[in-house]
SERO-4910 file (N, C-alpha, C, O; in steps of 0.05 Angstrom, whole numbers):
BEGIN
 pado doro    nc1    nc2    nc3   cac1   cac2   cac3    cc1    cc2    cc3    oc1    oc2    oc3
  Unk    A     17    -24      0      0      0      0     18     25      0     38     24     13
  Unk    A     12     43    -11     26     72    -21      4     87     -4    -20     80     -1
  Unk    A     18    110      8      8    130     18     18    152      5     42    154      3
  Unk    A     -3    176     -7      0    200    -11    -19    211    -14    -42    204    -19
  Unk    A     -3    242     -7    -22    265     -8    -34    281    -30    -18    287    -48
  Unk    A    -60    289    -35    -61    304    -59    -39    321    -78    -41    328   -102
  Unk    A    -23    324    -64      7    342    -75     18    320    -87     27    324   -109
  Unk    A     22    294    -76     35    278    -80     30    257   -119     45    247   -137
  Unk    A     -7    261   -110    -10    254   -143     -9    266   -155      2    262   -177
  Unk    A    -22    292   -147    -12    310   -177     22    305   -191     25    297   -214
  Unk    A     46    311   -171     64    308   -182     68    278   -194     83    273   -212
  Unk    A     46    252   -177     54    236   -193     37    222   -228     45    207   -246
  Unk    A     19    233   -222     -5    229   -243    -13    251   -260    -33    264   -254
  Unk    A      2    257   -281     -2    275   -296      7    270   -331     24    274   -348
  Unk    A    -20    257   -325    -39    244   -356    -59    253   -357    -70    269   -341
  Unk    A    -70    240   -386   -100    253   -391   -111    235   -386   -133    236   -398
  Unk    A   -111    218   -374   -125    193   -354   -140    199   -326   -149    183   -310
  Unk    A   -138    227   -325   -134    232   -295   -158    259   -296   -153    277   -312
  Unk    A   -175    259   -287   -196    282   -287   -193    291   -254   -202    274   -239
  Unk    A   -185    308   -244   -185    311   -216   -213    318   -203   -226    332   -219
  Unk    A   -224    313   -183   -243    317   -163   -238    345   -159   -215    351   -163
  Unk    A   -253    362   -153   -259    390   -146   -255    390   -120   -234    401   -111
  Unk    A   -274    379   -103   -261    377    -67   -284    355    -58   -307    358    -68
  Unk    A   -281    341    -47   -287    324    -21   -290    323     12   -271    320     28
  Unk    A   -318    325     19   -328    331     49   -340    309     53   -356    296     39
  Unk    A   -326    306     82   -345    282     98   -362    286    121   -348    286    141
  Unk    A   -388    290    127   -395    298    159   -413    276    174   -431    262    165
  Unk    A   -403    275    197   -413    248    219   -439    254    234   -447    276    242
  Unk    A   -448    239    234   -478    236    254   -477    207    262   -489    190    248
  Unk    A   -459    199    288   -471    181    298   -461    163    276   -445    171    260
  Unk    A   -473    135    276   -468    114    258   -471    111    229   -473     90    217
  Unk    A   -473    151    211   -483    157    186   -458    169    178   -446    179    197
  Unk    A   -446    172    155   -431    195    148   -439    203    115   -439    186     96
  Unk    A   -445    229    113   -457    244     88   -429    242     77   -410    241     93
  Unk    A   -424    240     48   -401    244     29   -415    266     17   -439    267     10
  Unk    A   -396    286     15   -405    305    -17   -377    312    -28   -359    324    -17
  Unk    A   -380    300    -55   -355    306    -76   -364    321   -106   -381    314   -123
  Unk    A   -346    344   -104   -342    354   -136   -338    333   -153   -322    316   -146
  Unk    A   -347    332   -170   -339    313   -193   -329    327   -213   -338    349   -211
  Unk    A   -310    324   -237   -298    338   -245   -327    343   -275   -332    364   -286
  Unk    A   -336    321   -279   -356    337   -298   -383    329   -284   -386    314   -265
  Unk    A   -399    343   -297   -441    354   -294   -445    322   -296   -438    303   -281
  Unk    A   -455    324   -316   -475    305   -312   -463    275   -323   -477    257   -314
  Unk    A   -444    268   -338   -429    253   -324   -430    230   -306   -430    205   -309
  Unk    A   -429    249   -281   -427    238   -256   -450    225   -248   -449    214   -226
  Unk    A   -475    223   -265   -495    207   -256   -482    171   -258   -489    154   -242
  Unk    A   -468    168   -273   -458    146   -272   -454    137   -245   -460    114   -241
  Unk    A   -443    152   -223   -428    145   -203   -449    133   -186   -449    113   -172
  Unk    A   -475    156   -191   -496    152   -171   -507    125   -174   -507    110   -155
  Unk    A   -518    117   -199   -527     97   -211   -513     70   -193   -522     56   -175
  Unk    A   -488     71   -204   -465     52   -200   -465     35   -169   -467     12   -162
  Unk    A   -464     62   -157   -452     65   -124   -479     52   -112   -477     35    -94
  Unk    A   -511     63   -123   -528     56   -108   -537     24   -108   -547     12    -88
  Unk    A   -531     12   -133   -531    -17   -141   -513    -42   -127   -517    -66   -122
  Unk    A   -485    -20   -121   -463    -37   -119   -460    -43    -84   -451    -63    -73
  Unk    A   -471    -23    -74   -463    -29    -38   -485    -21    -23   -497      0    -28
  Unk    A   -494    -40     -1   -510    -43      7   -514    -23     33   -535    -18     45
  Unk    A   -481    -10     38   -475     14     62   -487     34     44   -503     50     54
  Unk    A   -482     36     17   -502     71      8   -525     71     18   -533     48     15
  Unk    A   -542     83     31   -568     80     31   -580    107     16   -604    109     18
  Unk    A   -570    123      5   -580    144    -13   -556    162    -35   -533    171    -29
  Unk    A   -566    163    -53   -538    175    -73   -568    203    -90   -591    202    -96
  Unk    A   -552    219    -90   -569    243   -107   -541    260   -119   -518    263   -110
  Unk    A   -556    270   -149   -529    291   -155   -549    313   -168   -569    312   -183
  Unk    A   -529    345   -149   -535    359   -167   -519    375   -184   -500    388   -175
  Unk    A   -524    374   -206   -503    394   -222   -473    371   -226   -473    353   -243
  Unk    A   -455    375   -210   -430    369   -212   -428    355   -180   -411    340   -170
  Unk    A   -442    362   -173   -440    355   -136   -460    335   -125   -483    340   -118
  Unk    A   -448    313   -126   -458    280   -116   -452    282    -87   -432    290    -75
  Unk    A   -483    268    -77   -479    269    -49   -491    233    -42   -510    220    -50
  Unk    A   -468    227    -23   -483    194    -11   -475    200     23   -458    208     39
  Unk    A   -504    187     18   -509    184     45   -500    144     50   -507    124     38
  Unk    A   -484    148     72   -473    112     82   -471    113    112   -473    132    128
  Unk    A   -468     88    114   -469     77    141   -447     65    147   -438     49    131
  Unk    A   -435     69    168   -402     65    183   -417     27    178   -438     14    183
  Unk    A   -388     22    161   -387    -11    156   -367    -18    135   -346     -6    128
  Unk    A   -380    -44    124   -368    -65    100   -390    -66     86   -412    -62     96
  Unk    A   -385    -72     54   -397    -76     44   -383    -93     19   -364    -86      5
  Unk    A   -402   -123     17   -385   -139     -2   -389   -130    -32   -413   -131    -37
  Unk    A   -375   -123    -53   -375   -106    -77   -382   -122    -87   -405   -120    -96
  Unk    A   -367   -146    -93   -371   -173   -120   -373   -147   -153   -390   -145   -171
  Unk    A   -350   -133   -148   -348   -121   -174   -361   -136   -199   -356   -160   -201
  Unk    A   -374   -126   -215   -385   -133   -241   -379   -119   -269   -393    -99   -275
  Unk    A   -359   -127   -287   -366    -99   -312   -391    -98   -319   -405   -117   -326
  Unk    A   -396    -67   -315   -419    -51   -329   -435    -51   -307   -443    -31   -295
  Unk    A   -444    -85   -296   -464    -85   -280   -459    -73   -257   -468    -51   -250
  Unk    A   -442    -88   -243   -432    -70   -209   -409    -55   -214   -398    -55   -192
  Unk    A   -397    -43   -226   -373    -30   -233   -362    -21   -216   -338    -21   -217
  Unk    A   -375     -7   -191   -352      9   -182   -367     19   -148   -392     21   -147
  Unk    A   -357     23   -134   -376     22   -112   -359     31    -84   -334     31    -86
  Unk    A   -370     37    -59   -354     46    -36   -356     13    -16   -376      0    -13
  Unk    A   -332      6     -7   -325    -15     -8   -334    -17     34   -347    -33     47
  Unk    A   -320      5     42   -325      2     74   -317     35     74   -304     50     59
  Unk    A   -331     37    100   -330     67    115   -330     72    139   -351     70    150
  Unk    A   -307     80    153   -300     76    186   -292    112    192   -284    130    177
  Unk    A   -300    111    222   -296    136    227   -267    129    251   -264    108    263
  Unk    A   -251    151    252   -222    144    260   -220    167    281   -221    186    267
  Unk    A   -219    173    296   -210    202    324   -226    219    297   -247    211    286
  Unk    A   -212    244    291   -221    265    273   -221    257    243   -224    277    229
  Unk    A   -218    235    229   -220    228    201   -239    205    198   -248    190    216
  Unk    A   -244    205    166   -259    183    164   -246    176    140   -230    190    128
  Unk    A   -257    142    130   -229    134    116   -257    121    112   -272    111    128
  Unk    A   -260    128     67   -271    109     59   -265     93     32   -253    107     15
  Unk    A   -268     76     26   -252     55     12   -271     55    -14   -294     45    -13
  Unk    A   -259     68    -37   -277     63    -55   -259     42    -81   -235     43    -83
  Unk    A   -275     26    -97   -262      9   -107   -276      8   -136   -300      9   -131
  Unk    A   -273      5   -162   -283      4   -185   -256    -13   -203   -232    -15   -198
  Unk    A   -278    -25   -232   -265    -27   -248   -252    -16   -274   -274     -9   -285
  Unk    A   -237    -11   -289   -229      2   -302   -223     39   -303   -207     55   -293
  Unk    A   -241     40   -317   -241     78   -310   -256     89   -273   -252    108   -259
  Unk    A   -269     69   -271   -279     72   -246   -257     74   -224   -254     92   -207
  Unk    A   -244     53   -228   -221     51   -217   -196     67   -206   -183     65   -186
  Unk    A   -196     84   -229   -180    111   -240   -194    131   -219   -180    141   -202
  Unk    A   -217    136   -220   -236    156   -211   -234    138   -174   -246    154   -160
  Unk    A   -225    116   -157   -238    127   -139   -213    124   -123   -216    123    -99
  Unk    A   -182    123   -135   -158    138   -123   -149    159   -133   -150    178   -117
  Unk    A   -136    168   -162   -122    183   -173   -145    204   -164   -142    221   -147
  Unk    A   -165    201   -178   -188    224   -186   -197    243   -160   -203    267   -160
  Unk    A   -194    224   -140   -210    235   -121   -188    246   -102   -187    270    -96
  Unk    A   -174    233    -97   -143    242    -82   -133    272    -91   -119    287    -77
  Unk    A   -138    273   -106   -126    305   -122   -150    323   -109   -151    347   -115
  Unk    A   -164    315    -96   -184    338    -95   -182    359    -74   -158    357    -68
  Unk    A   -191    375    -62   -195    402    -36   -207    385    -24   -225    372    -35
  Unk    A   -196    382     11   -215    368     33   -193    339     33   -183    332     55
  Unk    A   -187    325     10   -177    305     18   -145    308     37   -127    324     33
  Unk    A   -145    290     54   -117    296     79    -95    272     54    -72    278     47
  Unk    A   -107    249     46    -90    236     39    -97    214     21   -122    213     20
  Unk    A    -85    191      5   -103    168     -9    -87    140      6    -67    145     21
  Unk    A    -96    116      3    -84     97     19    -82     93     -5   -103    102    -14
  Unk    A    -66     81    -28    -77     64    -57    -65     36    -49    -45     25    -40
  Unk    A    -83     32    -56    -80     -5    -53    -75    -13    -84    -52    -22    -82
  Unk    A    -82    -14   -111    -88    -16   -123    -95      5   -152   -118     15   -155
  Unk    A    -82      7   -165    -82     31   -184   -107     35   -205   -117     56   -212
  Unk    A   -115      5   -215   -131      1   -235   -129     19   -261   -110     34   -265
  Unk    A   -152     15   -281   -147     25   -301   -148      1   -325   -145    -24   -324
  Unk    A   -154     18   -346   -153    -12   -367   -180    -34   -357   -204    -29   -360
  Unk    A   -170    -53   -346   -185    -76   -344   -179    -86   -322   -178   -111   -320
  Unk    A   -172    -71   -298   -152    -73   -275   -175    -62   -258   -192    -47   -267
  Unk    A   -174    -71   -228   -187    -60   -211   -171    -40   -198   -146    -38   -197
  Unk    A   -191    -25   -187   -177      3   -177   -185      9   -149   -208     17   -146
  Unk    A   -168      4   -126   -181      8    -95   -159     30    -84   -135     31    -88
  Unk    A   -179     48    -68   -156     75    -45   -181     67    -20   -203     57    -22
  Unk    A   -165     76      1   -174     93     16   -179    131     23   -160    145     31
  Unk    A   -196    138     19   -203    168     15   -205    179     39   -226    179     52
  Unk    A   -173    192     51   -177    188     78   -186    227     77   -176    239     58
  Unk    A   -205    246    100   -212    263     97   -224    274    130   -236    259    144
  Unk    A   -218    298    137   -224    304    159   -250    301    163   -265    303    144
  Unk    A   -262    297    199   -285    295    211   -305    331    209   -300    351    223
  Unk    A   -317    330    198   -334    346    198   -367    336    205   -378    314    206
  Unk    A   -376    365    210   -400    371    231   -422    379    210   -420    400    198
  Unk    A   -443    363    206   -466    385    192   -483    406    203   -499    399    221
  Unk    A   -484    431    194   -499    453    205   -520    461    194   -513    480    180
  Unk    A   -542    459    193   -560    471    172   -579    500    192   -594    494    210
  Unk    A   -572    530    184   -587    556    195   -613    559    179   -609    562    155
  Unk    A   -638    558    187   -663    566    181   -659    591    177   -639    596    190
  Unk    A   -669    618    164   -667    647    172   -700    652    153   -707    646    130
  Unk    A   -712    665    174   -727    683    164   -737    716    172   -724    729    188
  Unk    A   -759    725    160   -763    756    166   -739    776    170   -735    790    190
  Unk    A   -726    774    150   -706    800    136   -716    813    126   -706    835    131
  Unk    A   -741    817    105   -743    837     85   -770    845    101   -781    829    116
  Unk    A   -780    874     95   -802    892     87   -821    887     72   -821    865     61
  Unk    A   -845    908     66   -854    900     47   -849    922     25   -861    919      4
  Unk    A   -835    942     29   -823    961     17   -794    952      4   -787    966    -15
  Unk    A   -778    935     12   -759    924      2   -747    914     15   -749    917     39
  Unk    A   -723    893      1   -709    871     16   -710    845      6   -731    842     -5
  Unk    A   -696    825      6   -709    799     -6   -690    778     14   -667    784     19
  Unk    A   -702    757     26   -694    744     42   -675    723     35   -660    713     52
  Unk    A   -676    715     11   -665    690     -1   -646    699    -18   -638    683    -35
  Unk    A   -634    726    -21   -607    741    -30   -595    749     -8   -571    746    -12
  Unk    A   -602    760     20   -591    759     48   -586    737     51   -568    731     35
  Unk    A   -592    721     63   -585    694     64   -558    684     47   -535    680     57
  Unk    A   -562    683     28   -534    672      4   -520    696      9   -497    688     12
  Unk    A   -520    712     11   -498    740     13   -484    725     37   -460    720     35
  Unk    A   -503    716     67   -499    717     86   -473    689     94   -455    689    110
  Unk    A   -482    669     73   -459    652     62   -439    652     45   -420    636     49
  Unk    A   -440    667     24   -422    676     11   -394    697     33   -370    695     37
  Unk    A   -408    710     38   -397    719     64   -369    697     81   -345    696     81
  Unk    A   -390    684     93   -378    652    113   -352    640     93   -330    632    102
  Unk    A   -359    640     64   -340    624     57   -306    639     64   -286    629     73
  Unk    A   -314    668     55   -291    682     60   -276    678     85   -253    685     89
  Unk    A   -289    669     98   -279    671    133   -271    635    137   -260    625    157
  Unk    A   -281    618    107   -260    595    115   -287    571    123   -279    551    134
  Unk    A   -308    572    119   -332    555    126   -341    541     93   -339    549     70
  Unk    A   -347    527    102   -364    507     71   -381    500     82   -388    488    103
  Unk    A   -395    522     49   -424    528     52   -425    517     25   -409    521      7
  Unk    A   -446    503     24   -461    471     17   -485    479      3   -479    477    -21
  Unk    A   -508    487      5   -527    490      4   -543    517      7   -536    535     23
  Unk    A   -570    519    -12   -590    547      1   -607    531    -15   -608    522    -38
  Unk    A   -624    532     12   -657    531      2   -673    541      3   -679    552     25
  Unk    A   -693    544    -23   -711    563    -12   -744    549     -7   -759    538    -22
  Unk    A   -747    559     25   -777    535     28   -804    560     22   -806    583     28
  Unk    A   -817    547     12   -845    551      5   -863    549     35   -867    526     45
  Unk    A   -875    579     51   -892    571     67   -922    572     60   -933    566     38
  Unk    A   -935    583     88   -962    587     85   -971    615     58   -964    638     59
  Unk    A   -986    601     39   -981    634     25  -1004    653     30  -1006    676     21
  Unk    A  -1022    641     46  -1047    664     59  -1039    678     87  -1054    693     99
  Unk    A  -1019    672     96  -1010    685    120  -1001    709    110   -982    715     95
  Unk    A  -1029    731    127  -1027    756    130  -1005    769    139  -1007    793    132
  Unk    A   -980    761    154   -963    783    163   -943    776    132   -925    789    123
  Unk    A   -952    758    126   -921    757     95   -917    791     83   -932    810     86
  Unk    A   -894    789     72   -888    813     70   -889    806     34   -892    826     21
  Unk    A   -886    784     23   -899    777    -12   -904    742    -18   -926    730    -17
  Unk    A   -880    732    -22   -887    720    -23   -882    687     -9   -876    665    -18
  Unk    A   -886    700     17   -873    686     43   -858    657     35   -869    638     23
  Unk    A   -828    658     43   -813    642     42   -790    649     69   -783    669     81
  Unk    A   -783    618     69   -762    621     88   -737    608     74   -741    597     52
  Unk    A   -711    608     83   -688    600     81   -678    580     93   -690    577    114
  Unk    A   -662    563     89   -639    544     94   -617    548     90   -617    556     66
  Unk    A   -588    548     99   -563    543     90   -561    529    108   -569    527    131
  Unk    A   -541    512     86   -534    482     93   -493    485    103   -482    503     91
  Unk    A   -483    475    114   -460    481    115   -441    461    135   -454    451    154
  Unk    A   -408    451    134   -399    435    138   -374    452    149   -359    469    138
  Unk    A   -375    440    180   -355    454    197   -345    430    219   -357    410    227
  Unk    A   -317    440    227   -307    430    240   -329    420    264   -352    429    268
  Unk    A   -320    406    274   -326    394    310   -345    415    330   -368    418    339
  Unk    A   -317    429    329   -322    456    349   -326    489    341   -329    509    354
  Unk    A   -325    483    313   -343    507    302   -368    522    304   -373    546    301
  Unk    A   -389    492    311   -414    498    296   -422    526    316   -439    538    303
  Unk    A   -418    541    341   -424    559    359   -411    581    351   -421    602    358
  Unk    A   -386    582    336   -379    601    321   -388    620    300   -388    645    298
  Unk    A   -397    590    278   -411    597    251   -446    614    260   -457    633    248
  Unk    A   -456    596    288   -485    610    287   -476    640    302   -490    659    294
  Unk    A   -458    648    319   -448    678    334   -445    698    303   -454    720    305
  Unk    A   -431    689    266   -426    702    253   -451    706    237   -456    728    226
  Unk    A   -469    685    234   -484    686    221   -515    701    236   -536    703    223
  Unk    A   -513    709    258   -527    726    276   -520    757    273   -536    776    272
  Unk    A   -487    755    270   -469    788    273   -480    800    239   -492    819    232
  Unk    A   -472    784    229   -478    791    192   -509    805    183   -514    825    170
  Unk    A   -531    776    201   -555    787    197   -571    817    209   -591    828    202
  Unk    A   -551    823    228   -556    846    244   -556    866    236   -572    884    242
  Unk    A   -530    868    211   -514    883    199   -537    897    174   -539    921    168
  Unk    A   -553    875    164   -561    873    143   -592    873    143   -603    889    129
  Unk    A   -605    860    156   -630    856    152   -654    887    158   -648    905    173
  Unk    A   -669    886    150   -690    902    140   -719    901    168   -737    917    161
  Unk    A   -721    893    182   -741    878    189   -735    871    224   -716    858    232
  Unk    A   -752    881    239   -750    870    265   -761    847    286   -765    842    309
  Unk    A   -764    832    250   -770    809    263   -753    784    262   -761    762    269
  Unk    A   -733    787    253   -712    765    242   -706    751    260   -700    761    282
  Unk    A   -706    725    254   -701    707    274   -681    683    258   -677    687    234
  Unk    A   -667    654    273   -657    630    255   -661    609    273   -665    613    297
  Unk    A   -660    584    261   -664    565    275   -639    547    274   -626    550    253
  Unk    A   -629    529    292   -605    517    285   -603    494    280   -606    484    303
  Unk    A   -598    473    261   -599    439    270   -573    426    260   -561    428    239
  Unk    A   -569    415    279   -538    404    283   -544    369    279   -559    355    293
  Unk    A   -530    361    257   -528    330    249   -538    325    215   -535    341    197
  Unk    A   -548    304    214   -554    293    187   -583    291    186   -596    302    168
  Unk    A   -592    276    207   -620    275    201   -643    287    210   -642    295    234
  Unk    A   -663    290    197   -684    314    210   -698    296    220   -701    273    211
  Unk    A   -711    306    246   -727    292    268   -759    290    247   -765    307    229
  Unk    A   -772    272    252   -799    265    247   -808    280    249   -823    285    230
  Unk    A   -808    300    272   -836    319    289   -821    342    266   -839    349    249
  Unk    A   -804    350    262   -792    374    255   -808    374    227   -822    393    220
  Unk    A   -804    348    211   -819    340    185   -842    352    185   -845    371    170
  Unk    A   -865    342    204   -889    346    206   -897    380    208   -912    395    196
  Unk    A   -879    384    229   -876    424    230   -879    439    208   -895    457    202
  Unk    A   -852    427    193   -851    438    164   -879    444    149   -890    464    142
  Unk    A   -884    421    148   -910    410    132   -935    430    141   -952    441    126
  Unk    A   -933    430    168   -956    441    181   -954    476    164   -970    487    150
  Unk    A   -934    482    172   -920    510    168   -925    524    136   -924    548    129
  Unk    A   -929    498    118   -929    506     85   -960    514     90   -968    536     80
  Unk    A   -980    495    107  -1005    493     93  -1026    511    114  -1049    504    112
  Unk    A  -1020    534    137  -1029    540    154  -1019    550    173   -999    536    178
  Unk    A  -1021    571    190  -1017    594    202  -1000    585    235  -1017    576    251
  Unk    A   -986    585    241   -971    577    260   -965    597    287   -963    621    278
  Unk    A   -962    596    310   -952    605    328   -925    609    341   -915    588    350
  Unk    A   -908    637    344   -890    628    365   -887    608    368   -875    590    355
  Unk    A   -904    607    398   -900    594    418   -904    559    408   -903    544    427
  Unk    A   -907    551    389   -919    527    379   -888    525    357   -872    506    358
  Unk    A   -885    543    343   -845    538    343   -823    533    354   -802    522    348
  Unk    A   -839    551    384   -815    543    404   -816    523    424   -798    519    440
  Unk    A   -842    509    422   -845    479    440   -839    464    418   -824    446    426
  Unk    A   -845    461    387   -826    440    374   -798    444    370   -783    426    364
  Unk    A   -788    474    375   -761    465    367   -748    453    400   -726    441    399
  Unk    A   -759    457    422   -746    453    453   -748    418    449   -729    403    455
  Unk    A   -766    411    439   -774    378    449   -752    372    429   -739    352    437
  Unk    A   -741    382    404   -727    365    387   -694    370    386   -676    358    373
  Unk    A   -692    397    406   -665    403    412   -653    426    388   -629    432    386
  Unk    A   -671    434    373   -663    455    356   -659    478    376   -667    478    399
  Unk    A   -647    497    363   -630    521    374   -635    543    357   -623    548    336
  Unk    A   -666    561    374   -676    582    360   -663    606    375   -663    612    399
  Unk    A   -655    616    357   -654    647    363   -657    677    349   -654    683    326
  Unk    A   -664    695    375   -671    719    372   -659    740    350   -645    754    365
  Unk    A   -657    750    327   -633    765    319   -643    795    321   -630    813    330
  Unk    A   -666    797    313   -678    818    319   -702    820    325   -711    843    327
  Unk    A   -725    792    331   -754    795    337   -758    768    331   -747    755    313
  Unk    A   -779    758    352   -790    725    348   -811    723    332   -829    713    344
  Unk    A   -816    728    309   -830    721    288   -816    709    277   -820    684    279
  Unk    A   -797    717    263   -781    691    246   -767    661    251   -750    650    237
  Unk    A   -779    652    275   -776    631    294   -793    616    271   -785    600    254
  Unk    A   -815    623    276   -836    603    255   -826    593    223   -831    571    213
  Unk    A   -815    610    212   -809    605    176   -783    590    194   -787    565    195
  Unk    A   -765    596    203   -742    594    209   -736    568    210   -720    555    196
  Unk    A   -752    562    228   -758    531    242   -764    505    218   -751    485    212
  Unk    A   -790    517    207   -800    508    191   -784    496    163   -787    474    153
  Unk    A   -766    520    154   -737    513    130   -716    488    137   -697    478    124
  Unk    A   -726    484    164   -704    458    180   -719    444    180   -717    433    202
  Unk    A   -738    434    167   -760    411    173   -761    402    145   -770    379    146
  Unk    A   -757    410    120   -763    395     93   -731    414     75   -728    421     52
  Unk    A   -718    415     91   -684    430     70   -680    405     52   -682    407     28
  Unk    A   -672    375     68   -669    366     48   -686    348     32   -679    328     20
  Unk    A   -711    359     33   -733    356      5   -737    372    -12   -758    384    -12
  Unk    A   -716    376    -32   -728    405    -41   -753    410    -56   -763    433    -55
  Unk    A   -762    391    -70   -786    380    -73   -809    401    -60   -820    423    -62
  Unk    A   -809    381    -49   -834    388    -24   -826    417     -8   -841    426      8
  Unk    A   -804    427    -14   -793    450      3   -810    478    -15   -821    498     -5
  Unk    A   -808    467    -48   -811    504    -62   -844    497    -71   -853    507    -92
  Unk    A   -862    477    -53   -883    463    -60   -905    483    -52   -898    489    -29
  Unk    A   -925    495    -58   -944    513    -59   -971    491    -43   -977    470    -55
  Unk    A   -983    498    -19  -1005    494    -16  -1023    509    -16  -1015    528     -2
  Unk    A  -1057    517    -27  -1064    541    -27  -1096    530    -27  -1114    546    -27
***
């Protein structure tokens, strides 16, 4: 087994065999870890999804958007029984280590190529284990070793007026922002609420940013993303909600849901977000507790998130 660092293939892999990965994030919840990797081309990369979901029984979800494939797996083994065409290429085992997680991806031929050389070259990766080079007609196995990260997802709503302002350009400003300061920021959604609720200011929506931080960041990122909105927003009612991990609670689901199709309370935001451990806060006024909340209950449906009930 060869160990190296992304520096290390570049200087050693420099053919046209070699498409590099854009960057590579891993974040933990407990016995789950989310992957999200650049892929070096769009659409493309549906191959991988296809591939990966057939081939291992630890994926339990693969989605791509654009250039950016996301799988969701479960800390384990998984037996590949490589197949050309059929099982081609697949994540072999996935272990979490002190602050890294180390996952083993394995394919045949060009697959192969793609899940050491390709991916090893990317932003985020610490290092590759290569077992196995592949290529041709050759199997191809690394380990994708990559720091422990935290998922953050901020609800934000009631920034704008009804004289002006728009909440879902605050918001992305408000991450665009974050990146500068060194955070990966992942995601913006925009959720669809109640659209007969009288206090809307047009055409009531709330926000999500999605985002991937160290361990001991996540109290940091919500202190900047409070200082920023202060700076900026329109509106004295702005409020965010906070949810820390991978998966959204049941009740939180149902909130959401409740929240698209019918008029909600405070106080009925802030007894679901207490029972489920979300982390609402004040930025400038508790109204936006409700949209806020609510954008953390269907972010990752987007579906059902920009979905109109009326």
């Amino acid at each position: 087994m060869e160990i190296l660092t992304p520096r290390d293939l570049k200087h050693k892999f420099q053919d046209p065999w070699v498409a590099p990965y854009q960057k590579v994030l891993t974040m933990v919840d407990g016995d789950m870890v989310e992957i999200v990797e650049y892929h070096p081309c769009i659409s493309g990369s549906q191959w991988m999804i296809y591939q990966y979901q057939r081939s291992s029984n630890i994926v339990l979800k693969a989605r791509r958007d654009g250039n950016r494939h996301t799988f969701l797996v479960k800390v384990g083994k998984s037996d590949l029984s490589l197949k050309a065409s059929l099982h081609a290429a697949g994540i072999e085992e996935v272990s979490v280590e002190g602050d890294e997680v180390k996952v083993i991806h394995a394919g045949l031929a060009g697959a192969g190529v793609g899940a050491a050389m390709c991916r090893g070259m990317a932003e985020g990766v610490k290092r590759v284990e290569l077992r196995d080079v592949g290529g041709g007609s050759k199997v191809g196995r690394a380990t994708v070793v990559t720091p422990r990260l935290q998922k953050v997802v901020i609800g934000i709503d009631d920034t704008d007026t009804k004289e002006e302002g728009a909440t879902w350009t605050l918001a992305h400003n408000v991450g665009v922002e974050l990146v500068k300061r060194g955070y990966q920021y992942l995601d913006h959604i925009t959720v669809q609420l109640y659209p007969h609720n009288p206090n809307k200011t047009q055409n009531c929506v709330a926000i999500a940013l999605v985002f991937a931080v160290e361990p001991d960041e996540k109290d940091k990122l919500v202190k900047e993303v409070v200082e920023l909105l202060k700076e900026d927003t329109l509106s004295d009612k702005t409020a965010i909600a906070v949810l820390e991990g991978i998966k959204v609670p049941e009740k939180l689901r149902s909130y959401a849901e409740a929240a698209k199709k019918s008029m909600i309370t405070v106080e009925e935001a802030e007894k679901v977000a207490e029972s489920e451990g979300v982390e609402l806060v004040k930025v400038t006024g508790n109204q936006g507790k409700i949209g806020a909340l609510a954008a953390l209950g269907v972010y990752n449906d987007i579906e059902e998130a920009v979905k109109v009930y009326y």
